[in-house]
C-alpha positions as a printed NumPy array, in Angstrom:
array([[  0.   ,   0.   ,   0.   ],
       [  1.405,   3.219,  -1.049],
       [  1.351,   6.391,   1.272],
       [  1.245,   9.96 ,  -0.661],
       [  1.851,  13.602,   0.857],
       [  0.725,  16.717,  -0.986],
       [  2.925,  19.566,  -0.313],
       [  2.259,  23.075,  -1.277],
       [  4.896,  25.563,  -3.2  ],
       [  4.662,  28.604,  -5.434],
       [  7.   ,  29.412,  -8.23 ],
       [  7.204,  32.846, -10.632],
       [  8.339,  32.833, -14.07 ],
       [  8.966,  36.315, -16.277],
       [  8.065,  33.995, -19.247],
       [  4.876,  31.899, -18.59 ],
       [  2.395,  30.376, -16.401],
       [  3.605,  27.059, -17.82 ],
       [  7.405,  28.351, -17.332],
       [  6.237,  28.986, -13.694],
       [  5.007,  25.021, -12.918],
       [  8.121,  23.881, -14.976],
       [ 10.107,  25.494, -12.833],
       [  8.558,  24.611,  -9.387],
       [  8.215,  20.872, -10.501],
       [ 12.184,  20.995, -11.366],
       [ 12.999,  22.687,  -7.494],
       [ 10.501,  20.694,  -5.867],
       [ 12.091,  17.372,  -7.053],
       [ 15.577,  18.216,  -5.959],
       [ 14.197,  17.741,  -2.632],
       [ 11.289,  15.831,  -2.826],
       [ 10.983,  12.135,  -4.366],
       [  8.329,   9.981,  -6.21 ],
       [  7.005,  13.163,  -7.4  ],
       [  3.463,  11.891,  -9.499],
       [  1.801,  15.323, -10.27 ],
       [  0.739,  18.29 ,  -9.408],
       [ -2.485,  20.327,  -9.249],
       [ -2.23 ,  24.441, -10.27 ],
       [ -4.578,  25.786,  -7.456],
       [ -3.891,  29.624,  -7.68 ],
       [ -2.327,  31.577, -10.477],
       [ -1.414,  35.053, -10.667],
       [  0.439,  38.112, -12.052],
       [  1.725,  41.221, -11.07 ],
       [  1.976,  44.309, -13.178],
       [  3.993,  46.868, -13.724],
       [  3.604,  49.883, -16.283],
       [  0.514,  48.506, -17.65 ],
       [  2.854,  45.402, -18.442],
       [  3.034,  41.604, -16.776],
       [  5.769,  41.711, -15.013],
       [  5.384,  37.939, -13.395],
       [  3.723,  35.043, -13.429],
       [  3.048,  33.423, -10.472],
       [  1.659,  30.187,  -9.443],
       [  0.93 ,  28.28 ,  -6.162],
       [  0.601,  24.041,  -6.663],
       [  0.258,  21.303,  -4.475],
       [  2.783,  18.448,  -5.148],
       [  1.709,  15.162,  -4.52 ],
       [  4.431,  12.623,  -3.951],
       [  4.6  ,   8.705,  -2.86 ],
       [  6.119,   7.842,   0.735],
       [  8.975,   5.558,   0.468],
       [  8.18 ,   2.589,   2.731]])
């Protein structure tokens, strides 16, 4: 029987949303293992000058227990 924890994280990107998660997922698995997805709950961006300055996003990781 397998044993999963969700942990939460948020990640910015000056490029993308989807440059934001591909960048979280990369950090988060230097320290976390048995990474099997990931769920996008928030995502945001801040302005500046009438321009996007960041995108931001806040996941929860879900990863497997090692027994």
């Amino acid at each position: 029987m397998s044993v999963a924890k969700i942990s939460e994280i948020s990640c910015s990107s000056s490029k993308s949303f989807s440059a934001a998660v591909e960048k979280g997922i990369k950090r988060a698995s230097n320290t976390l293992q048995n990474i099997t997805g990931a769920w996008v709950k928030e995502m945001k961006v801040d302005v500046e000058n009438g321009e996007i300055s960041a995108y931001r996003v806040t996941m929860k990781v879900t990863f497997v227990l090692k027994d």
